[in-house]
Structures are given as structure tokens and as C-alpha cells.
N, C-alpha and C positions, 0 to 999 in steps of 0.2 A: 272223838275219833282219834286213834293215834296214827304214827306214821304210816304205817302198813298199812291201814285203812284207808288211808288217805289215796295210798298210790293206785290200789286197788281200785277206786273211785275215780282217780285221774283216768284212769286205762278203760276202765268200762262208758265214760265219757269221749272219750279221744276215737273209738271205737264206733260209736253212734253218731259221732260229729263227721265220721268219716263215709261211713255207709249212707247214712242222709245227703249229706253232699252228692255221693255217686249219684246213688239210687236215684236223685230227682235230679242230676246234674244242677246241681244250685251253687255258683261262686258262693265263694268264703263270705264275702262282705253281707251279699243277701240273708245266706244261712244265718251269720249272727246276728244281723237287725231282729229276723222272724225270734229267734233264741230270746234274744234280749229283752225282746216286748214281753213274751213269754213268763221271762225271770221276771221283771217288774210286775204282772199280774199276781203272781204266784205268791211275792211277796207282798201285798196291799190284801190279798186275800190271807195271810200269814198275819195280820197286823208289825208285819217286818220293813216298810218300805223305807221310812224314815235312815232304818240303819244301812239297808241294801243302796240307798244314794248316797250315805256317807262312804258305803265301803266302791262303790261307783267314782265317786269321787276320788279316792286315795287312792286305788289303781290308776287314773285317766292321768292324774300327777305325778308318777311312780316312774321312773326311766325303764325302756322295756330291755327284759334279759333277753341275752340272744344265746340260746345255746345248741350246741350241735350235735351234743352227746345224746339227749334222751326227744329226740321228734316224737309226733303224734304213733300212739301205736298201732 
């Protein structure tokens, strides 16, 4: 994927993370638990889980950006 694609996937994500929230009125923290079990299935059914916990890993240790220019869309 290159940039472009990337962002384009960011936005079409931001989007769905946002209407699901509404839609079911479901705090942030909930929505990502359910997401997250989700991604971890996905990936074990993927034979990806191994790398999906390392890369689980190196975000969780990663200092978080805060920025204010580009919010969810």
C-alpha cells in the first residue's frame, strides 16, 4: 500500500469507528475492547498472531502522538 492508500484507509476506518460508536451508543474504551478481540481473531485465523502481538507490543511502548491537526474524520 502506498501513502495514499493508506490515508484512504485511515478515513474509511475513522468513519466506521465513528458511526458504530453512535449507532450503538458504545464508549470509546468498549468499542475498542470488542475491535480488538476482533483483530486478534482475525489474525490467529490469518496465521498472523505472533506478528500482530509483537506489533501490539511496539505500539503499547510507543509514546502516544497527540495531534490536532488531522482528528478522526
Amino acid at each position: 500500500m502506498n501513502d495514499e492508500q493508506l490515508l484512504k484507509l485511515s478515513g474509511q476506518v475513522d468513519t466506521f469507528l465513528i458511526q458504530t460508536a453512535t449507532e450503538n451508543e458504545t464508549p470509546a474504551l468498549a468499542l475498542s475492547a470488542v475491535i480488538l478481540a476482533r483483530l486478534l481473531l482475525l489474525n490467529a485465523e490469518a496465521n498472523s498472531a505472533s506478528d500482530f502481538k509483537k506489533l501490539l507490543g511496539a505500539v503499547s511502548e510507543a509514546p502516544i502522538i497527540k495531534t490536532t491537526s488531522q482528528p478522526l474524520h
